[in-house]
C-alpha positions in Angstrom: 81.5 86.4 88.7 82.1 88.1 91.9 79.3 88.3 94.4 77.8 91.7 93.9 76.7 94.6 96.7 74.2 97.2 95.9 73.2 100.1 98.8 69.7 100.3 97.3 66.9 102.4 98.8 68.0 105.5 97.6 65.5 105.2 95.9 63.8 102.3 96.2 62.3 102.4 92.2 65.9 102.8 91.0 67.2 100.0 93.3 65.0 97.8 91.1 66.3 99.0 87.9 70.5 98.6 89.1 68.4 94.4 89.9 66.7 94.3 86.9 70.0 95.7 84.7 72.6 93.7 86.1 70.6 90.7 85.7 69.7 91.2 82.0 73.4 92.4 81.2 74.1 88.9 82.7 71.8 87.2 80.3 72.6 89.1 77.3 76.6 88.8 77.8 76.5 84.9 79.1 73.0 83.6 78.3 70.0 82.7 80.4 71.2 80.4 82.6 73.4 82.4 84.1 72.0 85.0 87.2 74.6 86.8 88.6 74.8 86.8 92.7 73.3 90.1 94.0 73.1 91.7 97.6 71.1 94.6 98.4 71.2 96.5 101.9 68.2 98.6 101.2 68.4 101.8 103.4 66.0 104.1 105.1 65.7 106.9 102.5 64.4 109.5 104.8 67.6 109.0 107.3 69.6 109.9 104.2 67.4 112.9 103.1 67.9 114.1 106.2 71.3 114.1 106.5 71.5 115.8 103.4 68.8 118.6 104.5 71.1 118.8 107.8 74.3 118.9 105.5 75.4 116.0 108.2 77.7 115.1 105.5 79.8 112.7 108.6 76.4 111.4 109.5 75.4 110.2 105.8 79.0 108.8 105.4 78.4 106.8 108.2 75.3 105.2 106.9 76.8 104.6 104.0 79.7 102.9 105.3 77.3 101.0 107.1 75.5 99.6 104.9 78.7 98.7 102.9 79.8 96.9 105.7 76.8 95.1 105.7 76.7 93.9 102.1 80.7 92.9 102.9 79.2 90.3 105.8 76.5 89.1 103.2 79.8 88.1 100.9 79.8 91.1 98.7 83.2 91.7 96.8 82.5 95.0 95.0 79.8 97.3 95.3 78.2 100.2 94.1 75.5 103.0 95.5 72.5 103.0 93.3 72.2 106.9 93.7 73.9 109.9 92.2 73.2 112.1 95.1 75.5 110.5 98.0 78.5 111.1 95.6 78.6 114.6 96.7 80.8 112.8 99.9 82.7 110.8 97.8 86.0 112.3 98.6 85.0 112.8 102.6 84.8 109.0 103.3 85.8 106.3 99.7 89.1 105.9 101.7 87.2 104.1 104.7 85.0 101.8 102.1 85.4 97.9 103.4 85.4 96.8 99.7 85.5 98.5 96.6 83.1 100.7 95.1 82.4 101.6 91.7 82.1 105.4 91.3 78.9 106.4 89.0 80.0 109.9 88.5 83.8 108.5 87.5 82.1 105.9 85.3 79.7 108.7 83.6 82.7 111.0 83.0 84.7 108.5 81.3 81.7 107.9 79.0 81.5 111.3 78.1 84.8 111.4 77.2 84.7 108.7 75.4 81.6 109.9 73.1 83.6 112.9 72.6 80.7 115.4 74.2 81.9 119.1 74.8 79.0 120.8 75.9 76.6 118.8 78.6 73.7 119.6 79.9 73.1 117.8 83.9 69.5 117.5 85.4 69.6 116.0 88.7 68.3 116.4 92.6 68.4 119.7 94.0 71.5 118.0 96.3 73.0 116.9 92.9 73.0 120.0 91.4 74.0 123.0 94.4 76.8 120.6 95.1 78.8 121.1 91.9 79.4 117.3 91.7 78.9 116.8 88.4 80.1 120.1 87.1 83.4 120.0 89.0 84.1 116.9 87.5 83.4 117.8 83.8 85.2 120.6 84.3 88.3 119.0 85.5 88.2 116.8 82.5 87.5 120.0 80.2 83.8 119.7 79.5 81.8 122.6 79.8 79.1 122.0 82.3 75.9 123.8 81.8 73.5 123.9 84.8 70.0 125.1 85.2 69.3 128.9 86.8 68.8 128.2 90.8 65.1 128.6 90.4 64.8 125.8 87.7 66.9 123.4 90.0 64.1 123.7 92.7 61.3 123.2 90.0 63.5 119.8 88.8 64.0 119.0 92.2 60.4 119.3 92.9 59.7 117.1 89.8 61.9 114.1 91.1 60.8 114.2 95.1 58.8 112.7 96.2 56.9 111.3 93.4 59.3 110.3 90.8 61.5 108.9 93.7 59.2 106.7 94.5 58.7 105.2 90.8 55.1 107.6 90.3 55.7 109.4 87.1 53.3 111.8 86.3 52.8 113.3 82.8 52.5 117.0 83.4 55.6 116.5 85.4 57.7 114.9 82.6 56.7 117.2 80.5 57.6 119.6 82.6 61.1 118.5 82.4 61.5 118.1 78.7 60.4 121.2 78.1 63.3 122.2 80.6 65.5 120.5 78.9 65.2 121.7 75.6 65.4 125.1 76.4 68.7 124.8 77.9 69.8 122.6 75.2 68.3 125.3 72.7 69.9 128.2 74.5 73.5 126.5 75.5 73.8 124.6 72.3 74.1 121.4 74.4 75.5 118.4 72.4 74.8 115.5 75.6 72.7 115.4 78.7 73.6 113.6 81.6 70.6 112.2 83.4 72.4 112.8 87.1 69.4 111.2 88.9 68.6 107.0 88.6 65.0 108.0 88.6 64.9 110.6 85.6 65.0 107.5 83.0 61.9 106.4 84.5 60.3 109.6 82.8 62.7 111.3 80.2 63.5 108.3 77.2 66.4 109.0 74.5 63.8 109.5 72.0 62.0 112.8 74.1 66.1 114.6 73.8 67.3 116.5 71.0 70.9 115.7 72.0 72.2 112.2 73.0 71.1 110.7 76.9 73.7 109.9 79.2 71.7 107.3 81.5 74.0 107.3 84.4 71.8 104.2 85.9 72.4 102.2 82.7 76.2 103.4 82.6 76.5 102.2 86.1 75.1 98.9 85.1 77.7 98.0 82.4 80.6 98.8 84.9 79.4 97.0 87.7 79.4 93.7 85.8 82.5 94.6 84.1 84.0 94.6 87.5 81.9 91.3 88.1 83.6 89.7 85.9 87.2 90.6 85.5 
């Protein structure tokens, strides 16, 4: 397998999923014996929230690339950023990446269209969501996206930060956003929903969803040791 990078810290509770997942994918594919070879560069979070507050979208690509670089010295020979939100610069800096990176919102899409989903439903930071980065790719790829009202995106934002971003899930909170959920799914005849946030899994489960869960943590998982091992 190739030696794997992860830019973790964003957050910190997810970071330990993407560890967690890639090493149980290992064991499941190739049996117990076998731990793949993991680096993580784990970031100051509140550097990158800034920079996203700030819209210093140069600023954040240069932490990112950063880090990158770092996990490259440490032998890394792919990577991935366990995060949705630092897509939204995707496009501004991939083309300066020291190794290659595995894209979670390219991997998500390709799911979807594989699963044959027409109508999806995306919950994710309140970066995620004013950005369009989910919805401009699903609309490229002719998927209707359906995104909350502006005022629901700050309550779901509100829901994730700081608590759930730290791994503290609280059950009003998750309620909260089930209850969201459904009423979009109800009112836009949803048939998917993306989870566009590694945290939300840690308090929405496929079995609280009307409509099939796209974990795009889990999703991200299964590529990056695909890539590990071709």
């Amino acid at each position: 397998m190739k030696k794997i990078g992860l830019v973790g810290g964003i957050g910190p509770a997810s970071t330990v999923e993407y560890y967690r997942g890639i090493i149980e994918k290992c064991h499941k594919e190739q049996g117990e014996n076998v731990y793949p070879e993991i680096v993580i560069d784990s970031v100051n979070m509140w550097q990158y929230d800034t920079a996203l507050w700030e819209k210093a979208y140069e600023r954040l690509g240069g932490y990112l690339i950063s880090s990158l670089s770092n996990l490259k010295a440490a032998g890394a020979e792919l990577a991935a950023i366990t995060a949705n939100t630092e897509h939204i610069i995707w496009d501004m800096v991939c083309d300066k990446f020291p190794l290659p990176v595995i894209s979670i919102v390219d991997v998500t899409i390709g799911e979807i269209k594989r699963r044959g989903f027409n109508r999806v439903l995306v919950f994710g930071t309140t970066f995620t969501l004013r950005s369009g980065l989910y919805q401009n790719a699903l609309i490229q790829n002719g998927i209707t996206a359906i995104i909350p009202s502006d005022s629901d995106i700050s309550i779901i934002g509100s829901l994730i930060y700081p608590k759930l971003e730290n791994g503290i899930v609280i059950p009003d909170d998750r309620h909260k956003l089930i209850s969201l959920a459904e009423k979009y799914i109800a009112q836009e005849k949803a048939d998917a929903m993306i989870l566009g946030c590694t945290e939300l899994p840690l308090a929405i489960k496929p079995s609280d969803i009307s409509v099939p869960i796209l974990n795009t943590t889990k999703i991200h998982i299964k590529e990056i040791y695909q890539n590990a091992i071709a």
